[in-house]
C-alpha positions as CSV (number, residue, x, y, z in Angstrom):
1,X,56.5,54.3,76.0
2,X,55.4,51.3,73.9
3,X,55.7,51.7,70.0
4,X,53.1,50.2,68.4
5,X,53.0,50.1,64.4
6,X,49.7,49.6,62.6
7,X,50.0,48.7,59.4
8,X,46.8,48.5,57.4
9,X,45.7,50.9,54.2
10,X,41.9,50.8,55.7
11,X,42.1,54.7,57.1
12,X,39.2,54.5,59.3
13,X,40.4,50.9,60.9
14,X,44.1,52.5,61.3
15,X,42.9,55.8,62.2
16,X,40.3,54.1,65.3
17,X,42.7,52.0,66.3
18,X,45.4,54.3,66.9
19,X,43.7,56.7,68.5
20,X,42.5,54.2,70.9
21,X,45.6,52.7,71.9
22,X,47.0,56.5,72.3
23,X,44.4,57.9,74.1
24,X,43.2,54.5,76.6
25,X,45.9,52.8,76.4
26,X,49.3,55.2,76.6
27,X,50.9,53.6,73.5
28,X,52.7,55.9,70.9
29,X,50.9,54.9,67.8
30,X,52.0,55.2,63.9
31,X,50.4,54.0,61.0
32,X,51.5,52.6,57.7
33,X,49.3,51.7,54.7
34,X,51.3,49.6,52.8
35,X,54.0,46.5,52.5
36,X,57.1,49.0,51.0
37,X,56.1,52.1,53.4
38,X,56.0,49.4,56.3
39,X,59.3,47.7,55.7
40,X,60.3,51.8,55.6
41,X,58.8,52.7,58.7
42,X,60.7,49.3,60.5
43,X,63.9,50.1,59.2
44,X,64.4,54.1,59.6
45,X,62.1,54.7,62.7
46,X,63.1,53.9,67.0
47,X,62.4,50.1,67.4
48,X,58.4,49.0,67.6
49,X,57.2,47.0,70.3
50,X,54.5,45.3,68.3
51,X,53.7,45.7,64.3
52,X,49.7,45.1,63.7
53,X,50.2,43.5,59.9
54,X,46.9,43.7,58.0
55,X,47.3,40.8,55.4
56,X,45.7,42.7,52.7
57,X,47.1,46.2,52.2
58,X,49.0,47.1,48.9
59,X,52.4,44.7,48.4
60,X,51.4,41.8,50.6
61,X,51.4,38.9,48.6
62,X,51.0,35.7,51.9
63,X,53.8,34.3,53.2
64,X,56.3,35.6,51.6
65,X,55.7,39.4,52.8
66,X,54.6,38.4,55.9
67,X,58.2,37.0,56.5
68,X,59.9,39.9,55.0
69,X,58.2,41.9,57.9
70,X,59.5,39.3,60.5
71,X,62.7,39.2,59.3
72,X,63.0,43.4,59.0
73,X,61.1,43.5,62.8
74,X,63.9,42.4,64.6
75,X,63.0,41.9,68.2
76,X,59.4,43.5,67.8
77,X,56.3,40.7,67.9
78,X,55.0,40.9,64.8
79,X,51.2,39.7,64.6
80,X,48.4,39.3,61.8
81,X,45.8,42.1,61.8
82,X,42.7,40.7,59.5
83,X,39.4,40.4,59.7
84,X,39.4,36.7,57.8
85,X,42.8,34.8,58.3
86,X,42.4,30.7,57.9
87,X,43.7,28.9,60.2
88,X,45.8,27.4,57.3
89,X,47.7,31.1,57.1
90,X,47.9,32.1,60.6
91,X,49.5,28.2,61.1
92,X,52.2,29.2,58.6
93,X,52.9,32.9,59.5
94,X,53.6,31.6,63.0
95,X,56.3,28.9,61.8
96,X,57.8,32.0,60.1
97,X,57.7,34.2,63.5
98,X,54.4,35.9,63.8
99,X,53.0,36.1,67.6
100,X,49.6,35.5,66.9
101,X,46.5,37.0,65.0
102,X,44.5,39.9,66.1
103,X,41.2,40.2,65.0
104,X,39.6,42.8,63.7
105,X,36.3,42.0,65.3
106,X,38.1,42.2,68.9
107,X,36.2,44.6,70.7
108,X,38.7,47.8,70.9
109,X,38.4,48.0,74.7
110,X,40.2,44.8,74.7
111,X,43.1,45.7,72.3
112,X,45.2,46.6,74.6
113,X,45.5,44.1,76.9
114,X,45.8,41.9,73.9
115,X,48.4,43.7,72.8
116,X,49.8,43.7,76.6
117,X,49.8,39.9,76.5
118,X,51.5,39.2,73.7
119,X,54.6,42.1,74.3
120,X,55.2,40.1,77.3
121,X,55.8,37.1,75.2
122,X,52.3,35.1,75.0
123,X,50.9,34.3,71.8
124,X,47.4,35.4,71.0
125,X,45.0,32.8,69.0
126,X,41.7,33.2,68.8
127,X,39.9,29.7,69.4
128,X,38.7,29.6,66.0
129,X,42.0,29.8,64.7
130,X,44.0,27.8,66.7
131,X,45.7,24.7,65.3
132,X,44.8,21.0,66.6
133,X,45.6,20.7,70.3
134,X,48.7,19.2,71.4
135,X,50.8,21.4,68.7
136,X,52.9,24.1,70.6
137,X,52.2,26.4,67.5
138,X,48.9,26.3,68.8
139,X,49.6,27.1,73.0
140,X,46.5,29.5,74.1
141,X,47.0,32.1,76.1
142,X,46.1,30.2,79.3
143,X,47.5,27.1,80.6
144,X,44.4,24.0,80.0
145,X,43.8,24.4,83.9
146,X,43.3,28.4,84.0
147,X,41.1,27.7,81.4
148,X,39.0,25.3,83.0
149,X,39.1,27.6,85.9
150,X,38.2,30.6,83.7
151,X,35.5,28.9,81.6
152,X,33.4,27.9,84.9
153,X,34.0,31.2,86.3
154,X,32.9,32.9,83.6
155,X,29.7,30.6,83.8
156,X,29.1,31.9,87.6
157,X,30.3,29.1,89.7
158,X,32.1,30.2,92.9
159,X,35.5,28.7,93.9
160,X,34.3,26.3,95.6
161,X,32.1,24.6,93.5
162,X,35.1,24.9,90.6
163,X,37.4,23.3,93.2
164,X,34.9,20.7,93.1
165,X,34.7,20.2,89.7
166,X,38.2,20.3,88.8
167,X,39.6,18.0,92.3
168,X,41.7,20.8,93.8
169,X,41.2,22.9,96.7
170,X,40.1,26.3,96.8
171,X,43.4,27.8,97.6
172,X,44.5,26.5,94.2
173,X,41.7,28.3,92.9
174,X,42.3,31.3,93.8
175,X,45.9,31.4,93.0
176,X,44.8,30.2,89.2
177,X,42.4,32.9,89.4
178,X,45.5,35.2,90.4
179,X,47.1,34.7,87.6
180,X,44.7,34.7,85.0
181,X,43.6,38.1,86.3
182,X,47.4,39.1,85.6
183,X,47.7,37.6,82.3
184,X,44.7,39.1,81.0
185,X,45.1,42.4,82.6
186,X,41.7,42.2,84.4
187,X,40.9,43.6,87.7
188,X,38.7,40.9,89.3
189,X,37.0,37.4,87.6
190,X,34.1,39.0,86.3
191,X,36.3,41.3,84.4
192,X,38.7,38.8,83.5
193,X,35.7,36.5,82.0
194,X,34.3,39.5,79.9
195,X,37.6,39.3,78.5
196,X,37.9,35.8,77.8
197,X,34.6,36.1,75.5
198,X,36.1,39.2,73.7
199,X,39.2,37.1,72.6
200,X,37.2,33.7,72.2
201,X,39.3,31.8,74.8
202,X,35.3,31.5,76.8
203,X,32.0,30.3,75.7
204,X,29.7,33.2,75.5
């Protein structure tokens, strides 16, 4: 089962969250409200798949603790958990090994396959925190063309007429829409595009 560490001294974001996750999702949840009971928690407990690292919790001090979590997480993807991270500070906690930011305005129903994403070794950006294209720090979650294929999906164009659009044929279409549906854990396109809005990678 996947171990997931939140670790965030709000008690009614930690508490919703994990219960969430355990009860939808199948994760095995714990929670930790502070930098020194975190590091703890990494060091003494079975590995963690993913550690959910609220920037503001008792001990954090930026980059500095946010790399002392890295460095204690081993293998787990460690990834910002805040409800107001700069671009500025997500930019720098990736060049120290953070996977990505997850914000705490993401609708919980899309959590997990968030959280799905980046154990399989995406990164998770929100747009509005992404760095200036063309920087690898900055690599969405979808490639520029599922995007394109995603984006005029979501706006109710059929294959064809995005086949049109975009100068490929419909079989190519489909296939991109193939794989977005697996990288976003969605069951069909209109699912998929209700969960590109929820992460910001589609225009509402």
């Amino acid at each position: 089962m996947t171990r997931i560490l939140v670790a965030d001294d709000h008690r009614l974001i930690a508490e919703s969250v994990s219960l969430s996750l355990s009860m939808s999702e199948g994760f095995e949840v714990e929670v930790s409200d502070s930098l020194s009971s975190t590091l703890e928690k990494i060091v003494s407990e079975p590995p963690y798949a993913i550690v959910m690292l609220d920037l503001r919790m008792p001990g954090m001090d930026g980059i500095n603790s946010i790399k002392k979590v890295v460095e204690a997480a081993g293998d787990a993807n460690v990834v910002l958990f805040s409800a107001n991270a700069d671009t500025h500070t997500v930019t720098r906690a990736i060049e120290v090994g953070v996977r990505g930011l997850v914000p705490k305005t993401l609708p919980l129903q899309s959590l997990g396959s968030v959280l799905r994403l980046i154990q399989s070794g995406q990164m998770f950006i929100p747009a509005e925190n992404r760095v200036a294209p063309g920087d690898a720090r900055g690599q969405s979650l979808l490639s520029e063309s599922e995007l394109a294929v995603l984006q005029m999906a979501a706006s109710g164009m059929t294959n064809k007429h995005i086949a049109n659009n975009l100068d490929m044929n419909e079989a190519r279409i489909k296939m991109h829409m193939r794989t977005i549906c697996r990288k976003l854990d969605a069951r069909n396109r209109a699912h998929a595009a209700m969960i590109g809005r929820d992460m910001g990678i589609v225009d509402h």
